[in-house]
C-alpha positions in Angstrom: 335.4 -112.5 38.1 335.2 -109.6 41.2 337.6 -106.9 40.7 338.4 -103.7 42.8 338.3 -100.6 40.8 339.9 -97.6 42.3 337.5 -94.7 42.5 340.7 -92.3 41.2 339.8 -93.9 38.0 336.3 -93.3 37.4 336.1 -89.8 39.3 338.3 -86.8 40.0 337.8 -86.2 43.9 338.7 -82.4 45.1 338.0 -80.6 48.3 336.5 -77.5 47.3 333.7 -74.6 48.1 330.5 -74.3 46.7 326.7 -74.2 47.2 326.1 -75.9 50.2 321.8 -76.8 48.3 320.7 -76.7 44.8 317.9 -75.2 44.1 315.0 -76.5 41.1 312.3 -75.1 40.3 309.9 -76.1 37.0 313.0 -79.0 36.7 315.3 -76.3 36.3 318.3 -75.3 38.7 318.4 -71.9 39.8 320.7 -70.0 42.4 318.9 -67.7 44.7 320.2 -63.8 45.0 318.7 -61.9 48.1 318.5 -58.4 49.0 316.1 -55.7 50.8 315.3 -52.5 50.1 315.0 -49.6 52.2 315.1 -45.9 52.3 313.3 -46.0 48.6 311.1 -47.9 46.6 311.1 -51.6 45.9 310.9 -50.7 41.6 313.3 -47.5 41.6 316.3 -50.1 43.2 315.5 -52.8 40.6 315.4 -50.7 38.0 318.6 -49.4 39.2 320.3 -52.8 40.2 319.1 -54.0 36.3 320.8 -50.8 34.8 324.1 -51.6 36.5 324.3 -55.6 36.0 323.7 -54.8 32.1 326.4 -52.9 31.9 329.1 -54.7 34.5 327.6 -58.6 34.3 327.8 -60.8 31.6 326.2 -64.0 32.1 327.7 -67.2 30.1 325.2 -68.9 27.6 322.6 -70.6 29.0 321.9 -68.3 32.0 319.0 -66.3 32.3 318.1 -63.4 35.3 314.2 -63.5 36.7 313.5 -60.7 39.4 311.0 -62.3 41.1 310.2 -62.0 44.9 308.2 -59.2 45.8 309.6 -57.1 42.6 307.1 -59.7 41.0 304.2 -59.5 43.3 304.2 -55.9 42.7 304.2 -56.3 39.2 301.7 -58.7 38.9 299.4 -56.2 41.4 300.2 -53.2 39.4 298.7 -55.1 36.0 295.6 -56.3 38.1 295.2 -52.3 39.4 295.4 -51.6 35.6 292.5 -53.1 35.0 290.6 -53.0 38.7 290.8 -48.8 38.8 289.0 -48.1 35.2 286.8 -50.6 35.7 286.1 -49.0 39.4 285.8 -45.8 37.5 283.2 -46.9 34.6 280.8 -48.2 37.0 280.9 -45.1 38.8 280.0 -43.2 36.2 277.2 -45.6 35.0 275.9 -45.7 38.7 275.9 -42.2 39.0 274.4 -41.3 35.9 271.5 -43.9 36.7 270.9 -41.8 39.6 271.1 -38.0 38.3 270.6 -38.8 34.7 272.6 -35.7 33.9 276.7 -35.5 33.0 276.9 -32.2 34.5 275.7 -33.7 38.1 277.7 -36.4 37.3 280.8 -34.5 37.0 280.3 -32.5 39.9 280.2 -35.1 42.1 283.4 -36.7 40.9 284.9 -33.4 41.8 286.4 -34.9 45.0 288.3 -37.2 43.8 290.8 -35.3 42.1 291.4 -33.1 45.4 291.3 -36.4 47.9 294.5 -37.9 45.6 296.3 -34.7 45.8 296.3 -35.1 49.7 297.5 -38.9 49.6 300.1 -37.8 47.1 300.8 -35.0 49.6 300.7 -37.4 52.9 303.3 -39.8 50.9 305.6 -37.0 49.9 305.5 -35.3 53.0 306.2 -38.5 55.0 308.9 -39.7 52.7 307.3 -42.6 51.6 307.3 -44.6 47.9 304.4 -45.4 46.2 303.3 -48.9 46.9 300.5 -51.5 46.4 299.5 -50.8 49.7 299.4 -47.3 48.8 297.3 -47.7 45.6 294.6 -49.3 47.6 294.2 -46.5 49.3 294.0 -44.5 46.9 291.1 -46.5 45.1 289.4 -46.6 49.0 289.7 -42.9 48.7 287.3 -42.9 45.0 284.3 -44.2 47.1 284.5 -42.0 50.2 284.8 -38.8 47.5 282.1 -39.8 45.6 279.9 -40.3 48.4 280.7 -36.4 49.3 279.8 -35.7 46.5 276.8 -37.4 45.8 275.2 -36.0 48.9 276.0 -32.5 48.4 274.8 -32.8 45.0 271.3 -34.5 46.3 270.8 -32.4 49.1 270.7 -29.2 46.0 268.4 -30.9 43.9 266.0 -31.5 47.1 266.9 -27.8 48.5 265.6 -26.4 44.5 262.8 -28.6 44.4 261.4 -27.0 47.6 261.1 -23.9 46.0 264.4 -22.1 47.1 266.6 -19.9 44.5 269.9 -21.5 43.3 272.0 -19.8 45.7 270.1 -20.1 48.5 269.9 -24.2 47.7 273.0 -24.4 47.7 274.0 -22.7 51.0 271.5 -25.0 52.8 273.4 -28.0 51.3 276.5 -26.7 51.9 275.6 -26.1 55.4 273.7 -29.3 55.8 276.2 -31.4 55.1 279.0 -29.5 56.2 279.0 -30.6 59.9 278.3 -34.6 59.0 281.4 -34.7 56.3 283.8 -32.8 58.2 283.0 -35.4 61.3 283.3 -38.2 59.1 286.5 -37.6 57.7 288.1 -36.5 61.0 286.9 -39.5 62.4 288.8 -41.8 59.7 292.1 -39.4 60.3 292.0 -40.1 63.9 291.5 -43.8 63.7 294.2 -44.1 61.2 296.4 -42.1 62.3 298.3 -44.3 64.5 298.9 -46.7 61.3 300.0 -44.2 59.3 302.8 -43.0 62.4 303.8 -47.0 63.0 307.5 -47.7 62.8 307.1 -51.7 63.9 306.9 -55.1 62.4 304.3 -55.1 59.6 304.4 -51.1 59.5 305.6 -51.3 55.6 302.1 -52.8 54.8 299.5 -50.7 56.7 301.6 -47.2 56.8 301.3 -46.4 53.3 297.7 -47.3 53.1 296.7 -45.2 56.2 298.8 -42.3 54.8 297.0 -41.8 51.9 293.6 -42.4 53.1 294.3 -39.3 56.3 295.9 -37.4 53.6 293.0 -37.6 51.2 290.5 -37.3 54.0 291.7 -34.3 55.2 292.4 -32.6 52.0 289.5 -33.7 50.0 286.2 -32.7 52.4 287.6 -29.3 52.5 288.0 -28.4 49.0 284.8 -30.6 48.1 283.2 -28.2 50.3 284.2 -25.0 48.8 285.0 -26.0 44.7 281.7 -28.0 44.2 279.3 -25.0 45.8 281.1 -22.5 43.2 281.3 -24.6 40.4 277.1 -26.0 40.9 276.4 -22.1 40.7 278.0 -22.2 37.0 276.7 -25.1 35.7 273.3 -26.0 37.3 272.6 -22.3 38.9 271.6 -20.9 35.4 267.9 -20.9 35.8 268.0 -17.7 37.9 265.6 -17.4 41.0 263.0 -19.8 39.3 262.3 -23.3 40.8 262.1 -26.0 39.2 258.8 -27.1 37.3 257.0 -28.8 40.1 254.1 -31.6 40.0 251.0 -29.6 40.6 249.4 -30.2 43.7 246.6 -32.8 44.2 243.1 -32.0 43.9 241.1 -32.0 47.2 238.2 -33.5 47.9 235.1 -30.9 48.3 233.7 -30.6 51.6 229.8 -31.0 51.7 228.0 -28.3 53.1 225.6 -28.8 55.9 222.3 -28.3 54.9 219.4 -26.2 56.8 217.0 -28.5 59.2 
């Protein structure tokens, strides 16, 4: 037997507001919160949005907050760069000490580094700008340009005092020999990024920070590489006063025959 139901019955109809989709995501529903940052960095305002919705929001049982969006890109790049930079860093030190063999030569041609991230830092600061991924891979872009500087200065000695010149005097004519090359190198990169690091339009907040640090670095770093390596290779490797190096003695020449009388 057919019967009409009314639908008051089974169901209680209302007219109201409300989400308009429903979101799922790993067969769970979720409602989306959106919001852009600007004028400071992406993890200072969600540290500071988390602060203020522990102590103001109290979510009913069965809710949970995720910050996920770029917040979560970020984080995720910042543990990859936690292991990426040391890693960057032990093969350095491997490579280079495959090529000098000594820690001291080593050292002293990881002396740039240290100046080249003072000058991003100082680019970034100066230029009111947060520390970013972006920014970090600059940084680590900086470690091999540095230790490139250094490695050649530190070469261009050990060639300089294997020629026979006294310590000082090696070390001008590397100095002075590489001088001209690095200064041109490094105001070449500043010049070609500088208009990146001066962008204001779309897809600015990407390549600014990066070309920020890297003309911060590369203008700080040559300079001081130039004059802190020089005085600190006197101190460590200049110790052997005016006397070359051992060299290989030279190769015994064939005698020349002499010509008999007829």
């Amino acid at each position: 037997m057919n019967a009409y139901i009314p639908l008051k019955e089974l169901a209680d109809i209302s007219l109201t507001s409300g989400a308009s989709w429903i979101y799922h995501e790993t067969m769970t529903r979720f409602i989306p919160v959106k919001f852009s940052v600007r004028g400071r960095d992406l993890a200072g305002a969600v540290s500071e949005a988390r602060e203020r919705i522990r102590k103001n929001v109290q979510l009913p049982s069965g809710y949970r907050m995720i910050w996920a969006g770029e917040f979560e890109d970020l984080q995720l790049a910042k543990e990859r760069l936690e292991l990426i930079v040391p890693l960057s860093l032990v093969l350095i030190l491997v490579l280079l000490y495959s090529l000098f063999n000594s820690f001291a030569e080593v050292l002293l041609s990881l002396l740039g580094i240290p100046f080249a991230i003072c000058g991003g830092i100082l680019a970034l600061s100066v230029s009111s700008q947060p520390f970013s991924i972006s920014a970090a891979i600059g940084f680590v872009s900086l470690f091999g340009v540095s230790v490139m500087n250094g490695i050649l200065l530190v070469t261009y000695y050990n060639q300089s005092r294997l020629a026979g010149q006294k310590p000082f005097d090696a070390m001008f004519t590397a100095a002075s020999t590489r001088m001209r090359p690095l200064l041109m190198t490094s105001l070449s990169a500043c010049l070609g990024l500088l208009p990146a690091a001066m962008s204001h339009g779309i897809g600015s907040q990407v390549q600014r920070p990066l070309a920020t640090v890297i003309v911060g670095g590369m203008l700080l770093g040559p300079v001081m590489l130039l004059i802190v390596v020089p005085a600190l290779t006197m101190v460590f490797l200049g110790r052997g006063g005016d006397q070359p190096p051992p060299q290989s003695p030279p190769a015994a020449q064939p005698e020349t025959p002499t010509p008999g009388l007829s």
